[in-house]
Backbone as CSV, one residue per row, in Angstrom:
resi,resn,N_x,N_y,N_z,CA_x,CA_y,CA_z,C_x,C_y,C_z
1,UNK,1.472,-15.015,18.488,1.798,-14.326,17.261,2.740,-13.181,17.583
2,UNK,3.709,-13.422,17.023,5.103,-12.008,17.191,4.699,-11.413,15.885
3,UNK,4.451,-9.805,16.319,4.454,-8.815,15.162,5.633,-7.782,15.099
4,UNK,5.802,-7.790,14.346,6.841,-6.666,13.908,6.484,-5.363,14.024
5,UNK,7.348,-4.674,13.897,7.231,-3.141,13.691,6.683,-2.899,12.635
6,UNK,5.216,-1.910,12.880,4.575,-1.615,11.678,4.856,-0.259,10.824
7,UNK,4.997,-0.387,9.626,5.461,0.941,8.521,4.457,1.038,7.554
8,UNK,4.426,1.957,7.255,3.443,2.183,6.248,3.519,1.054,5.250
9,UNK,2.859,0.432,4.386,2.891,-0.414,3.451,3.491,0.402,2.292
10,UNK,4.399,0.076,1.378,4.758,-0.285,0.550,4.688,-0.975,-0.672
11,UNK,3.750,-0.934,-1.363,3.573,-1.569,-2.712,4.094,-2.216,-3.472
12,UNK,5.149,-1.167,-3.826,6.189,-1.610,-4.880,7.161,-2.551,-3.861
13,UNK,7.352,-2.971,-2.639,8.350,-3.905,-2.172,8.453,-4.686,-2.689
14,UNK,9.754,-5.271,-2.730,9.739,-6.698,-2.754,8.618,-7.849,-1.853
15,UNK,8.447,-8.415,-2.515,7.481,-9.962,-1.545,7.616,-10.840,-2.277
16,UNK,7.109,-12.305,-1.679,7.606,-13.326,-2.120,6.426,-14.303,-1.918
17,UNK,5.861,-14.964,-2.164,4.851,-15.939,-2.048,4.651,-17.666,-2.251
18,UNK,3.144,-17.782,-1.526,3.658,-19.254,-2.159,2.070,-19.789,-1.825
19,UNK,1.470,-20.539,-2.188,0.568,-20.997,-2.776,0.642,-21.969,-2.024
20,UNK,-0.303,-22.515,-0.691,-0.458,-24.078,0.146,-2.572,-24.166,-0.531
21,UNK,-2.361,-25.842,-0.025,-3.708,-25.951,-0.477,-3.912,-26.094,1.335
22,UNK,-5.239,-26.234,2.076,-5.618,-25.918,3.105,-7.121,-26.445,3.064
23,UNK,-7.684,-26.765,4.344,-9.198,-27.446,4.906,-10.328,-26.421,3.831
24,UNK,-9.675,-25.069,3.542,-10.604,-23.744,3.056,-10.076,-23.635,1.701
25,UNK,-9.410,-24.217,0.585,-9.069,-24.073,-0.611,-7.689,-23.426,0.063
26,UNK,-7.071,-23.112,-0.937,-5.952,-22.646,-1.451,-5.341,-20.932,-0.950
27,UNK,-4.783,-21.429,-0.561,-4.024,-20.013,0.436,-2.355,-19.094,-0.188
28,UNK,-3.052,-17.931,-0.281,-1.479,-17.312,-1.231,-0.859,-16.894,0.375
29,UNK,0.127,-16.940,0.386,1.140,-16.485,1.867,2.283,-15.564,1.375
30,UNK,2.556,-14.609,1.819,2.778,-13.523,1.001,4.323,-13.484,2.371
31,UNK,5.464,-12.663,1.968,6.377,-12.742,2.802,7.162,-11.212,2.448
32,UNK,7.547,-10.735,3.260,8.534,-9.208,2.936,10.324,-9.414,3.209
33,UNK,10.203,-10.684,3.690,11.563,-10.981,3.667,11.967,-11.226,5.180
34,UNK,11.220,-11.286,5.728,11.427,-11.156,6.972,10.473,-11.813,8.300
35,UNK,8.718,-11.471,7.584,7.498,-11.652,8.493,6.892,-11.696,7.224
36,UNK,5.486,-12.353,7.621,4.276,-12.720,6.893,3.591,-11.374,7.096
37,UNK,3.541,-11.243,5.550,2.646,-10.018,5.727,1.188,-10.124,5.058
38,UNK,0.909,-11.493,4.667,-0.179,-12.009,3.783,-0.784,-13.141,3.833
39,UNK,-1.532,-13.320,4.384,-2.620,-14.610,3.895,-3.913,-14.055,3.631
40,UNK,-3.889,-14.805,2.014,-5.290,-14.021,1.275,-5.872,-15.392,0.743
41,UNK,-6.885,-15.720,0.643,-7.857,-16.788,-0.173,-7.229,-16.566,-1.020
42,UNK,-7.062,-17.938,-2.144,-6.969,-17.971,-3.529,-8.331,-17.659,-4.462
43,UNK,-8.043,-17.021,-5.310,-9.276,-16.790,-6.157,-10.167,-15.649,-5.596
44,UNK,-9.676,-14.814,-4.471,-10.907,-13.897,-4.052,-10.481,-12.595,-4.134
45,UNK,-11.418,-11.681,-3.884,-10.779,-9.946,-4.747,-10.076,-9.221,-3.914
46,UNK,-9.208,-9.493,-2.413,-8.401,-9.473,-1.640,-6.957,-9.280,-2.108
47,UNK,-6.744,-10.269,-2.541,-5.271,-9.885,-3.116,-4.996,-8.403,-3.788
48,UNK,-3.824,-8.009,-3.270,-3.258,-6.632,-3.569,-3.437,-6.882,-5.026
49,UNK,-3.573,-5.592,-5.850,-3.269,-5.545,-7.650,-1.505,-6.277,-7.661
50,UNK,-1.470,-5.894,-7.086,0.764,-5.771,-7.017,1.173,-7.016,-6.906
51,UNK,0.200,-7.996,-6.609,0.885,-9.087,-6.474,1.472,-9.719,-7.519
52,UNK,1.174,-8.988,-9.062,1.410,-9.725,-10.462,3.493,-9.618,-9.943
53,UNK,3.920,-8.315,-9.102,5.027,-7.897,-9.393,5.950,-9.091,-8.175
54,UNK,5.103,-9.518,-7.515,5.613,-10.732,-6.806,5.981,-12.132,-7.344
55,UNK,7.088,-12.429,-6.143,8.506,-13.694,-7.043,7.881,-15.232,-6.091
56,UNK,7.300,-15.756,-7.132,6.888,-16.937,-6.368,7.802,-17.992,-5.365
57,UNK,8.390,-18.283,-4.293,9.167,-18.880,-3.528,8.750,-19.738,-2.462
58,UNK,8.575,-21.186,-2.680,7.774,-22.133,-2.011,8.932,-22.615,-0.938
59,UNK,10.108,-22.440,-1.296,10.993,-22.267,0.161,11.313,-21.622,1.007
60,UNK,10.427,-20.437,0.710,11.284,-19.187,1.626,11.136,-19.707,3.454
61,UNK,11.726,-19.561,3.985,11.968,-20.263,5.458,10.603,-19.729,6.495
62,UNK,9.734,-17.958,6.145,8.745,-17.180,6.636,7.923,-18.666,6.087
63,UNK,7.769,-18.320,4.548,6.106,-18.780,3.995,6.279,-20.538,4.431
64,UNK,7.824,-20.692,4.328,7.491,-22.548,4.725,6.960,-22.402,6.712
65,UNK,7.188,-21.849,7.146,6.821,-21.772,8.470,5.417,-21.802,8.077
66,UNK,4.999,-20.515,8.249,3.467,-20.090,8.086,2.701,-21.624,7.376
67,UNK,3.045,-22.032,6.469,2.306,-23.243,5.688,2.230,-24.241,6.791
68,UNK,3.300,-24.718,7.674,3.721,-25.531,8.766,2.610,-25.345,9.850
69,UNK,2.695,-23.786,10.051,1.875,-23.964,11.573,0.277,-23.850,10.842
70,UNK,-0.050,-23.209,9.888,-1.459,-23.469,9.566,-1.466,-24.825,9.281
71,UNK,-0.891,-25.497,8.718,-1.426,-27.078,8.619,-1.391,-28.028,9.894
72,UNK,-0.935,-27.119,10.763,-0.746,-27.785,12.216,-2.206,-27.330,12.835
73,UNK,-2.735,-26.184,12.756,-3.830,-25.406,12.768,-5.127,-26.546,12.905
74,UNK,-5.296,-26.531,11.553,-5.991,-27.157,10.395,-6.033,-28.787,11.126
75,UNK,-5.089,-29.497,11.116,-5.419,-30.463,11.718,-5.606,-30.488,13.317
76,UNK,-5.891,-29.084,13.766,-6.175,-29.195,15.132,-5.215,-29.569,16.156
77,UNK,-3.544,-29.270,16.006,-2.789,-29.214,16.797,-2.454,-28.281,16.960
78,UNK,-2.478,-27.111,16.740,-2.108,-25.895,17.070,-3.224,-24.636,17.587
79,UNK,-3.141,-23.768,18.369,-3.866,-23.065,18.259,-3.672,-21.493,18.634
80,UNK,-2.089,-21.171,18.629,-1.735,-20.318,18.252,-0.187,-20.271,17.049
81,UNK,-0.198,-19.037,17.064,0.848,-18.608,15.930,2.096,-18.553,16.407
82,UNK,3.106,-18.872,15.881,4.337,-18.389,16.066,5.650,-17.469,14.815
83,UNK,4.513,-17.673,14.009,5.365,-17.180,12.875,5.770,-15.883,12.569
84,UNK,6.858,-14.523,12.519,6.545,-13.304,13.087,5.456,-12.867,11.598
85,UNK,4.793,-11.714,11.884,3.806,-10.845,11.071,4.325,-9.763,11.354
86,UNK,3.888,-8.709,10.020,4.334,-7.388,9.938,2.813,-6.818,9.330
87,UNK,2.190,-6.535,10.323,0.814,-5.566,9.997,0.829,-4.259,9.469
88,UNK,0.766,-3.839,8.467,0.846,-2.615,7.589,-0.202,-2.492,6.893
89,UNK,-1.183,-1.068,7.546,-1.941,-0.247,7.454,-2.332,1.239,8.287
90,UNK,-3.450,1.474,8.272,-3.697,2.520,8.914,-3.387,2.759,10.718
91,UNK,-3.170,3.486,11.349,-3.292,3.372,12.591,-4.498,2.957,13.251
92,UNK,-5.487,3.454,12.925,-6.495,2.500,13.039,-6.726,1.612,12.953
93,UNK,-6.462,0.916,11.636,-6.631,-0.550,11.172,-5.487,-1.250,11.949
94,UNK,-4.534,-1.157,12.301,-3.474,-1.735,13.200,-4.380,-1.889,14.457
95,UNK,-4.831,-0.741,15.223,-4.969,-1.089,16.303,-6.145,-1.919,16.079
96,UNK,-7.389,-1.812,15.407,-8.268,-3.420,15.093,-7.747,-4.389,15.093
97,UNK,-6.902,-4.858,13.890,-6.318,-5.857,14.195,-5.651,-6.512,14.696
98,UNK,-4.893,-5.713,16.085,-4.068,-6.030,17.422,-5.237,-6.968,17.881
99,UNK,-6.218,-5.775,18.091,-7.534,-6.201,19.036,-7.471,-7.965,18.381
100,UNK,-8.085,-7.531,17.263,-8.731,-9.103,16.584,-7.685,-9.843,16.809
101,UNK,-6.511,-9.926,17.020,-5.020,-10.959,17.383,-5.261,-11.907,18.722
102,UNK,-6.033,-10.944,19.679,-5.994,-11.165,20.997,-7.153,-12.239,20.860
103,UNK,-8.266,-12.279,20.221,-9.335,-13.369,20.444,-8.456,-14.563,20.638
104,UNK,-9.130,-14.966,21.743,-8.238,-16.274,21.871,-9.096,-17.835,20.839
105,UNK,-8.375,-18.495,20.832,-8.774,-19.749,19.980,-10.135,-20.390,20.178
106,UNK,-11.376,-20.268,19.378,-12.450,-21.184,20.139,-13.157,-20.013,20.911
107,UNK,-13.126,-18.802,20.630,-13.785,-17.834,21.017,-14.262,-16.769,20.346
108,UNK,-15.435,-16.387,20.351,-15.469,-15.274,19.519,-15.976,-13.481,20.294
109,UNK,-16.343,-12.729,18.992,-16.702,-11.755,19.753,-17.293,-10.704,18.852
110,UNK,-18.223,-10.004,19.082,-19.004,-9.012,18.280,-18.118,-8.125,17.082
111,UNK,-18.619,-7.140,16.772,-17.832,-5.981,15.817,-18.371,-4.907,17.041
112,UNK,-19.318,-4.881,17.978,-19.317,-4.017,18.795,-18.132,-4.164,19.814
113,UNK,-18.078,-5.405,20.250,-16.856,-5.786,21.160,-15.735,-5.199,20.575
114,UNK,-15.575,-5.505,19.535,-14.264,-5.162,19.111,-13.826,-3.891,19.012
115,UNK,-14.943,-2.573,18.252,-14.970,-1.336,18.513,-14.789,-0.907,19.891
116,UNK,-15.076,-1.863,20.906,-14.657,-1.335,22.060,-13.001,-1.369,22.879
117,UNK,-13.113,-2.829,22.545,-11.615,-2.964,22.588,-10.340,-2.297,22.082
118,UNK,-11.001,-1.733,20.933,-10.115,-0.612,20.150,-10.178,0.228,20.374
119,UNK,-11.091,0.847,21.453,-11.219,2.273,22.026,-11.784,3.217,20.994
120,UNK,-12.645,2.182,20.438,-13.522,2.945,19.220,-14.673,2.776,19.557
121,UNK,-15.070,3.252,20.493,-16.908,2.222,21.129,-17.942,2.738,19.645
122,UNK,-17.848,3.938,19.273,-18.936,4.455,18.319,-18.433,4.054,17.217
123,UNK,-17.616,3.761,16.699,-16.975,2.881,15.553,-17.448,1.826,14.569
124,UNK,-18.165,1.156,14.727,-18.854,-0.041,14.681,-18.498,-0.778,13.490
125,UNK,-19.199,0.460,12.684,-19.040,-0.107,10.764,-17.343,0.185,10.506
126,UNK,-16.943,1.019,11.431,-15.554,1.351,10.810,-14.179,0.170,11.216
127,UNK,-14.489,-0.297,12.403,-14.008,-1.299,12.565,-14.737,-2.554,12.288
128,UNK,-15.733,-3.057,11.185,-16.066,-3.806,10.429,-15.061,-3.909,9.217
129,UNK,-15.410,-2.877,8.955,-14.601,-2.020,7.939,-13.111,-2.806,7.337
130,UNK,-12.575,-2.505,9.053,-11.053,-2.235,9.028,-10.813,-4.537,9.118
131,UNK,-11.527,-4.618,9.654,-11.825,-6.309,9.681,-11.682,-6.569,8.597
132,UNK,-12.530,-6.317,7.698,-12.629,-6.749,6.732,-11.456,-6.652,5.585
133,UNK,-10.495,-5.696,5.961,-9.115,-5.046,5.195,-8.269,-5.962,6.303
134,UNK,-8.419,-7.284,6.374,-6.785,-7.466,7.904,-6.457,-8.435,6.417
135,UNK,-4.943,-8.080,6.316,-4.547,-8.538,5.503,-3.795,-10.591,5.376
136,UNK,-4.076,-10.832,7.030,-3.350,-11.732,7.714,-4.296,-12.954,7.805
137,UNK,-5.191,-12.985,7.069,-6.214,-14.135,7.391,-5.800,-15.188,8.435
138,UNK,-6.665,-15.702,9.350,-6.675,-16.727,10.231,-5.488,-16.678,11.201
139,UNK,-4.054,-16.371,10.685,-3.696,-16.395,11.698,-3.987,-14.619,12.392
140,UNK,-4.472,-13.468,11.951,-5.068,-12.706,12.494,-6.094,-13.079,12.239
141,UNK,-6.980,-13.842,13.414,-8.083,-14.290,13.286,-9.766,-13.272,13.118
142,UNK,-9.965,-13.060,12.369,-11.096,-11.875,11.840,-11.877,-12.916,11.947
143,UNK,-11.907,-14.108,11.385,-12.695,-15.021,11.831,-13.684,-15.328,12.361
144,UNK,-12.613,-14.701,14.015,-13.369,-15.063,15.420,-14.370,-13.552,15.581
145,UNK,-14.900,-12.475,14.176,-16.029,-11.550,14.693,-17.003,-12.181,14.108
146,UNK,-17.924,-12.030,15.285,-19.395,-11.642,14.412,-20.312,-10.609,14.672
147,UNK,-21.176,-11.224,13.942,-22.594,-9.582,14.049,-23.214,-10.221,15.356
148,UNK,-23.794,-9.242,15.731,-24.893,-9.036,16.830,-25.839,-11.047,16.982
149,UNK,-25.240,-11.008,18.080,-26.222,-12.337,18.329,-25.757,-13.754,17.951
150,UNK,-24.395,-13.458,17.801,-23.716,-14.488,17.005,-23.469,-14.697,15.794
151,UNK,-24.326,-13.727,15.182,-24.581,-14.104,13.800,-23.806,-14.027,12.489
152,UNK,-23.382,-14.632,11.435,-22.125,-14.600,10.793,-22.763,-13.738,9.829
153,UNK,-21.551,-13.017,9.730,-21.219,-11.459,8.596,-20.223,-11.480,8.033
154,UNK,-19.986,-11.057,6.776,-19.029,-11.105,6.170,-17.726,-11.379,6.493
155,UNK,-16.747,-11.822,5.077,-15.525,-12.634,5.914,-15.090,-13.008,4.197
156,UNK,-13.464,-12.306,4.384,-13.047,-11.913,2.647,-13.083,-13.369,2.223
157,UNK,-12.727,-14.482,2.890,-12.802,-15.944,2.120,-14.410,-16.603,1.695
158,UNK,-15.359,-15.853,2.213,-16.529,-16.249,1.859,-17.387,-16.924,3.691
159,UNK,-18.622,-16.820,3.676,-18.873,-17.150,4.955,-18.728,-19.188,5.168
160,UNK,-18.282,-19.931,4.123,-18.550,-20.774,4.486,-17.356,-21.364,4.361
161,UNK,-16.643,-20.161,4.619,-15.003,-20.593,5.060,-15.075,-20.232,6.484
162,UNK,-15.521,-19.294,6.612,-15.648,-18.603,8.452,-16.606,-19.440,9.058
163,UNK,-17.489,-20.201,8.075,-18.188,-21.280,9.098,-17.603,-22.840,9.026
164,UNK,-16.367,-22.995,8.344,-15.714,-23.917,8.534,-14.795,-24.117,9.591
165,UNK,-13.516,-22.533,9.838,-13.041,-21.898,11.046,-13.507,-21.946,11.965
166,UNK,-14.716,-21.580,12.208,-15.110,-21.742,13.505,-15.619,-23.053,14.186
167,UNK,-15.633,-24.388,13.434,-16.504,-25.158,13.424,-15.029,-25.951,13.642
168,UNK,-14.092,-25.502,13.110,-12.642,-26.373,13.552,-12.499,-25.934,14.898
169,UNK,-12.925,-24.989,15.513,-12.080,-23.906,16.816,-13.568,-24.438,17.580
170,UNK,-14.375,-25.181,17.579,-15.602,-25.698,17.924,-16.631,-24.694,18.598
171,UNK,-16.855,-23.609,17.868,-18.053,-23.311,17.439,-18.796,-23.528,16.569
172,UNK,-20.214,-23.948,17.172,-21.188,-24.724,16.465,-22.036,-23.266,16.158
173,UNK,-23.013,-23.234,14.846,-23.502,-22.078,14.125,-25.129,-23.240,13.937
């Protein structure tokens, strides 16, 4: 996964989107013109308010990529990203979701792990938190956290999308 230089987010930007159906329902892929700055579930309370001000574009060359390598994903030929991303949020929440980038495919790892990795060891709920805000679904794999013991915890597409993910990346639950 190539990320871009991160800037504060922007609201009112321009973006561009596009709507793939997927193994997990229906995926909005959101684009700044440049890098993917969005994969959100369809139908779930994730999506920015702002997106009403977004120009639907099922060709744009970003969102046709991104649709490409997740369906490459999805059928289990792929198992990393190549499409660039532009992560925009907090400094904090950036550096979580660096962390969460690095899980490799078919692996997972705590919300304590991850607070650590972020050099947040006492952190715990806050980098739950910040998980739970990654705006990049799957291909920033948030996915790959769980709670204590393996155990599955929340996950903005619903848990029985994160127990579908993981069950493609062959973890068994």
């Amino acid at each position: 996964m190539k990320t871009g230089k991160s800037k504060p987010a922007k609201q009112s930007a321009a973006r561009e989107y596009s709507i793939v159906k997927s193994h997990v329902g229906g995926l909005m892929l959101v684009t700044d013109g440049t890098s993917l700055v969005g994969v959100y579930f369809s139908g779930r309370d994730h999506i920015p308010a702002t997106s009403k001000n977004w120009k639907r574009d099922d060709k744009h060359p970003v969102l046709r990529q991104a649709a490409g390598e997740l369906a490459e994903y999805f059928a289990g030929k792929r198992k990393t990203f190549s499409v660039p991303v532009r992560l925009s949020g907090t400094e904090f929440q950036e550096s979580v979701w660096k962390e969460i980038a690095r899980i490799p495919y078919g692996q997972t790892i705590t919300y304590t792990e991850l607070a650590k990795r972020a050099g947040i060891s006492d952190a715990i709920r806050a980098a739950g938190t910040a998980t739970g805000r990654n705006p990049i679904s799957i291909i920033v794999p948030c996915h790959r956290v769980v709670g204590k013991n393996g155990t599955l915890c929340g996950f903005a597409g619903g848990l029985d999308k994160k127990t579908h993910l993981l069950k493609l990346e062959g973890q068994i639950f």
